[in-house]
C-alpha positions in Angstrom: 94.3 -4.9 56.9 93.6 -3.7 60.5 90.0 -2.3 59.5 89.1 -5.7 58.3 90.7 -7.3 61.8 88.3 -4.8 63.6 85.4 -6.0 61.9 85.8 -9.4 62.2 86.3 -9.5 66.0 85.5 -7.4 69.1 88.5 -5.4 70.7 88.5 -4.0 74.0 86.9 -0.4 74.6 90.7 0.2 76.8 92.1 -0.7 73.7 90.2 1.7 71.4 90.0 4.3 73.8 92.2 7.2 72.6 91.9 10.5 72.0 88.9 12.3 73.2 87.9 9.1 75.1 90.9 9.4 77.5 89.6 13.0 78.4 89.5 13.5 82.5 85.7 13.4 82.2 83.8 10.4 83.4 81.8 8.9 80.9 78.7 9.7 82.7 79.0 13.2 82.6 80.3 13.2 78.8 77.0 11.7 77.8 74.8 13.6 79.8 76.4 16.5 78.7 76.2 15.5 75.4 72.5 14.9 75.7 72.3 18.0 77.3 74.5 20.3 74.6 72.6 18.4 71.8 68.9 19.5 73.2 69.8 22.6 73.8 71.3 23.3 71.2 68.3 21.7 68.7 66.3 24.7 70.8 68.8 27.1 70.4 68.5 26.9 66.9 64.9 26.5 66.8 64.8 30.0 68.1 67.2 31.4 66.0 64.6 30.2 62.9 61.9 31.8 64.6 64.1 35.2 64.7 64.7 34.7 61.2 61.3 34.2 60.1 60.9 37.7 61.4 63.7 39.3 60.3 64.3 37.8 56.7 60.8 37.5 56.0 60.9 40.6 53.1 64.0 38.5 51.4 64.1 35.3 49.4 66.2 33.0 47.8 69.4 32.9 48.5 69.5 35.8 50.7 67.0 34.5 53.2 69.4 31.1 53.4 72.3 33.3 54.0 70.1 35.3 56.8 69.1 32.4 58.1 72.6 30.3 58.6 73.8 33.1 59.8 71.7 34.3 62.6 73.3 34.5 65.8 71.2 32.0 67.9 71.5 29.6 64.7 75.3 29.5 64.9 75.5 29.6 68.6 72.9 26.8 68.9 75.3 24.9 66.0 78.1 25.6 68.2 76.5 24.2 71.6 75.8 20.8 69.5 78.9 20.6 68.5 80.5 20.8 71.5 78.2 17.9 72.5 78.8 15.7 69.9 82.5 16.1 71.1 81.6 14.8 74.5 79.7 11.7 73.0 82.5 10.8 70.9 84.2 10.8 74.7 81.5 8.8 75.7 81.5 6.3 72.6 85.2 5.4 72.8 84.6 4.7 76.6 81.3 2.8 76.5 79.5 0.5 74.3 77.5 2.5 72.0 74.5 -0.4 71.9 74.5 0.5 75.8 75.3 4.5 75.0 72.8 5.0 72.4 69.6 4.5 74.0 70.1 7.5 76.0 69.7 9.9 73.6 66.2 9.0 73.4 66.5 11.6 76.4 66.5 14.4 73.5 63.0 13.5 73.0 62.3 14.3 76.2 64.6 17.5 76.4 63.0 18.4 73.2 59.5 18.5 73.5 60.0 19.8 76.8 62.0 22.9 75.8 59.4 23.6 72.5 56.6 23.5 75.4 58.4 25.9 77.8 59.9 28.2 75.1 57.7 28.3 72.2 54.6 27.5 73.6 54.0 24.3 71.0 51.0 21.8 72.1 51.6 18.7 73.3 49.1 16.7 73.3 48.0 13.8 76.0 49.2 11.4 73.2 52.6 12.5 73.2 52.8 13.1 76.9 52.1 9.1 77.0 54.7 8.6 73.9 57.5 10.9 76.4 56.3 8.7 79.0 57.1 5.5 77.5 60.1 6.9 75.9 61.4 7.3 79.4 60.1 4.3 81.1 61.9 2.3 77.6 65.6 3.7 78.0 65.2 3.3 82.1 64.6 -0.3 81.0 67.4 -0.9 78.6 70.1 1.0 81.0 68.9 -1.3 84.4 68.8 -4.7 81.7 72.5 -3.2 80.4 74.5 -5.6 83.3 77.9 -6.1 81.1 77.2 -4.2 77.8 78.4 -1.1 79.5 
């Protein structure tokens, strides 16, 4: 079988890289994008909750799940992830994901950030350290990378 073949041995990321990978795009900008569409749309939807919670708060059951899923800034913020997941899977068939993945630690960043700015959340000195190191760790992997690229 040719999914057992894959398993066993490594095959070239040219080889594999069809479909979405052979998009125009350079990989760079699919992941950063896709780091960028995935955090904003986690905050996206984290305001479209908070709308919610105001709006469906007289409701329960099933018609506060239905009002909730389909709040506007909940779909939309759905929509902007998906559209980043479609630029990492660009990214993915291009690059190594063991060299890929640690850059969505980013999120993290992004995140907290974006709950700080927008919804006023605390963040305290001991995450400020935590986003610190999460930065200083995936700045660290990517100049060690050499050849995993």
């Amino acid at each position: 079988m040719e999914s057992e073949t894959l398993l066993r041995k490594p095959v070239s990321l040219q080889t594999r890289a069809t479909g979405l990978g052979s998009i125009a795009l350079p990989w760079q900008l699919a992941a950063l994008g896709a780091i960028l569409l995935a955090s904003t749309g986690h905050l996206i939807i984290k305001l479209g909750l908070v709308i919610a919670g105001h709006t469906v708060s007289s409701v329960s059951g099933l018609e506060r799940i239905v009002g909730t899923l389909f709040q506007p800034a909940v779909i939309g913020g759905l929509a902007i992830y998906g559209v980043g997941t479609l630029l990492w899977i660009s990214a993915v068939a291009r690059r190594n994901i063991s060299f890929l993945y640690p850059l969505t630690a980013l999120n993290y960043v992004i995140v907290s950030v974006g709950g700080k700015l927008w919804f006023g959340e605390t963040i305290s000195p001991a995450r400020w350290t935590g986003i610190g190191i999460v930065v200083l760790g995936v700045a660290l992997l990517q100049l060690s990378s050499g050849e995993d690229q």
